[in-house]
C-alpha positions as CSV (number, residue, x, y, z in Angstrom):
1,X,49.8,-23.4,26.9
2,X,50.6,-26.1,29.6
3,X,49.4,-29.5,29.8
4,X,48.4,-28.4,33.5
5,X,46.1,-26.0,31.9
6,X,44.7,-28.1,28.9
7,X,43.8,-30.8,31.3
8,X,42.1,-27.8,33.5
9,X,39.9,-26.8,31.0
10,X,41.4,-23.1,30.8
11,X,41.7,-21.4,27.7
12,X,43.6,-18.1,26.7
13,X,43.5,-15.7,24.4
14,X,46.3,-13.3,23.3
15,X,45.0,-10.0,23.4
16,X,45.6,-8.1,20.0
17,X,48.7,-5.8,20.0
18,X,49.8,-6.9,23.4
19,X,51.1,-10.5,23.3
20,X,49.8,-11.4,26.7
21,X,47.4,-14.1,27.0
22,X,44.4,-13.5,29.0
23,X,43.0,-16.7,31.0
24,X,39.7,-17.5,31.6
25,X,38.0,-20.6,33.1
26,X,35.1,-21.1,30.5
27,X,34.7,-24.0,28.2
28,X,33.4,-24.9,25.5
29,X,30.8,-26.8,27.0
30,X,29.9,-23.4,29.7
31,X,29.5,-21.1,26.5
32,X,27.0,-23.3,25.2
33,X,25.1,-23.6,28.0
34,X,25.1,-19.4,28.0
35,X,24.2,-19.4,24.4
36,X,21.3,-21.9,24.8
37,X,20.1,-19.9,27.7
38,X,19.7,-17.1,25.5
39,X,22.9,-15.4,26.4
40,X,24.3,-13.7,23.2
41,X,28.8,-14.0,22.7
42,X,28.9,-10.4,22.7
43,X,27.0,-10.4,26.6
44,X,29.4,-13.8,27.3
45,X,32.2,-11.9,26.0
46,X,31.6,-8.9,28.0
47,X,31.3,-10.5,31.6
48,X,33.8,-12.8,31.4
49,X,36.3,-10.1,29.8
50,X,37.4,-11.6,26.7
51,X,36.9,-11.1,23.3
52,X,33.9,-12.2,21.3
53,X,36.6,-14.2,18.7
54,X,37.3,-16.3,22.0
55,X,33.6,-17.3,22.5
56,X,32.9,-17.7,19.1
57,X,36.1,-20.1,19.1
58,X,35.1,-21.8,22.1
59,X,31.1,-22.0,20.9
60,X,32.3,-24.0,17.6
61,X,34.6,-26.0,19.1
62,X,32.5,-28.2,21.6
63,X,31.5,-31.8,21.2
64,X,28.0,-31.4,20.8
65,X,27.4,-27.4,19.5
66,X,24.0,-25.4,20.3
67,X,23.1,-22.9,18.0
68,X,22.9,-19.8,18.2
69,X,19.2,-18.4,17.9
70,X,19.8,-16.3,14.8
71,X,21.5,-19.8,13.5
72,X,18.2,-21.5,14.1
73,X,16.5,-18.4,12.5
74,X,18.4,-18.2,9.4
75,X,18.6,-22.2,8.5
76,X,14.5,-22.4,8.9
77,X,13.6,-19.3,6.7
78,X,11.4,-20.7,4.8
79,X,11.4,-17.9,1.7
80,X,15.5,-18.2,0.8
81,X,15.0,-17.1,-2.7
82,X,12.1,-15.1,-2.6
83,X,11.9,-11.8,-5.0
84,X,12.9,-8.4,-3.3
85,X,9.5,-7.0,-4.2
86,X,7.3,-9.6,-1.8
87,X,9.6,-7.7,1.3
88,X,8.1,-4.4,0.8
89,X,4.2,-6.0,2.6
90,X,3.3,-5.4,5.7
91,X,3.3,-9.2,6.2
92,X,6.6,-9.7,5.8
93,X,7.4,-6.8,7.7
94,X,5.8,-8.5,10.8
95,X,7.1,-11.9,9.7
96,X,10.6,-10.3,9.8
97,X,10.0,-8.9,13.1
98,X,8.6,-12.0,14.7
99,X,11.7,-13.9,13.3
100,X,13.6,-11.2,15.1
101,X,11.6,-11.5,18.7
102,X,12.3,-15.0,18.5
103,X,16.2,-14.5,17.4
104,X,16.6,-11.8,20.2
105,X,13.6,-11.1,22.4
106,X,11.4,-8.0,23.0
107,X,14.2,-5.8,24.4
108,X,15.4,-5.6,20.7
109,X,12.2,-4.7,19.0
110,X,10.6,-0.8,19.3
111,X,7.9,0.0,21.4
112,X,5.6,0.2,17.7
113,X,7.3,-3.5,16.5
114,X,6.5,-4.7,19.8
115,X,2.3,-3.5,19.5
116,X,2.2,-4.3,15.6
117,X,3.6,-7.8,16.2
118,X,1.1,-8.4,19.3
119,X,-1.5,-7.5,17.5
120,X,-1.0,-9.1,13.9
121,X,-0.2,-12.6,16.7
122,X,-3.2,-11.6,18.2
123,X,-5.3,-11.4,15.2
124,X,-3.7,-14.7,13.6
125,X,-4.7,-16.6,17.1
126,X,-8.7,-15.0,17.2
127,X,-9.4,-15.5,13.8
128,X,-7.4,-18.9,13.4
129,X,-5.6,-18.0,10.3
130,X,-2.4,-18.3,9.2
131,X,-0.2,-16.7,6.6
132,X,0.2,-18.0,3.0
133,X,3.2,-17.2,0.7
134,X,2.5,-17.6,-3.0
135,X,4.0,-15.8,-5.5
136,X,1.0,-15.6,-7.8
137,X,-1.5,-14.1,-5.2
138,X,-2.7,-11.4,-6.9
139,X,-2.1,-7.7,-5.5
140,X,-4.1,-5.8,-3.5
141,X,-5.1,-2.6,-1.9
142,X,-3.3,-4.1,1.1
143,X,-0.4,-5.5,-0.8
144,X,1.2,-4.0,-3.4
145,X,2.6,-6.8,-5.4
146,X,0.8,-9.8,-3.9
147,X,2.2,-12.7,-2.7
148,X,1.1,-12.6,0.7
149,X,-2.3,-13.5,2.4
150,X,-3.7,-14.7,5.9
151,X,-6.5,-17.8,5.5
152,X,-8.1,-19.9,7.6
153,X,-6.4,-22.7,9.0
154,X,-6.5,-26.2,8.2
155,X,-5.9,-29.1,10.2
156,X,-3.2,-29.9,8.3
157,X,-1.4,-26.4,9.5
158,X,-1.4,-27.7,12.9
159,X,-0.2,-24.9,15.0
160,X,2.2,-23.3,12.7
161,X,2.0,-19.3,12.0
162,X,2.9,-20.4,8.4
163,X,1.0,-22.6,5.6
164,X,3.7,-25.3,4.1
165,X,3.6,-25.1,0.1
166,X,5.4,-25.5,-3.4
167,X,7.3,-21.7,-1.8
168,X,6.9,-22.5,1.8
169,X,9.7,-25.2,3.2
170,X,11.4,-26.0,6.1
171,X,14.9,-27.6,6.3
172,X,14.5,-28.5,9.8
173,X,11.3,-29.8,10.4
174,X,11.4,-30.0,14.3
175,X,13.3,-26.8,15.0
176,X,11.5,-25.4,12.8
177,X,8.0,-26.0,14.4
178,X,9.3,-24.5,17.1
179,X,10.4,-21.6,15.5
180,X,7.2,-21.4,13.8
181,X,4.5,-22.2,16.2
182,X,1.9,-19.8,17.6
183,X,3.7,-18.6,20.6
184,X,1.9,-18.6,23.9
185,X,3.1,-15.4,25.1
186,X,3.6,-11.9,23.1
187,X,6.3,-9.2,22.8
């Protein structure tokens, strides 16, 4: 690469198989505004007709990096070691899906995520509850191996979906709360 086009912000790419580079005029700094938009590297990728190695190069290598939404996701999941067996409750099942509205948006959820998220939001907003992880919760006819319940909220939930416990942590509090808030829209 020239100096004329280092100093011009353009990177290339080789194209696999081919040899010749491909040049393109977006930076690091332009992915990450994509990205934190809500653009994913594969849509980048697509409309600016490079591959998504390039963007995912040029994501990692800017000053001051956003993260991806299914970073954010994955670092605040609050239940890294849980047992297999609490994943099988419906709970968790609409815990997963909410993680992966927030992660990807609606578009990426079926029609019957989409209505059993809504309503199990819904029903956490009306009845102010919110859910509870604890491995010793006892089963029920609701919940095969226990582990999971919705309670009441206390003030000291604020406006989380989630109760924070001795199995319940998040690694990055303020992300987190936003990852975890009641939302004020629905799928």
């Amino acid at each position: 690469m020239t100096s004329e086009n280092i100093d011009s912000g353009i990177q290339t790419e080789t194209k696999r198989g081919r040899g010749r580079p491909r040049k393109t005029d977006l930076t690091p700094e332009i992915v990450n505004e994509l990205i934190a938009g809500g653009e994913t590297q594969t849509a980048i990728a697509e409309r600016y007709g490079v591959s998504k190695g390039t963007i995912s190069n040029l994501a990692r290598s800017a000053a001051h990096r956003v993260r991806t939404p299914r970073e954010a996701v994955e670092d605040n999941f609050p239940w890294p070691n849980m047992d297999s067996k609490f994943k099988e409750a419906a709970i968790y099942r609409r815990i997963a899906e909410y993680l992966k509205w927030v992660e990807l948006g609606s578009d990426r959820l079926t029609e019957n995520q989409r209505e059993r998220l809504r309503s199990f939001l819904d029903k956490l907003h009306e009845r102010n509850l919110v859910v509870v992880f604890d491995p010793e919760i006892p089963p029920d006819a609701h919940n095969k191996y226990g582990g999971w319940a919705t309670v009441p909220r206390l003030p000291s939930d604020g406006e989380l979906l989630i109760r924070l416990n001795e199995y319940t942590h998040l690694a990055i509090p303020d992300e987190a709360e936003v990852i975890w808030s009641m939302p004020d829209d629905r799928p």
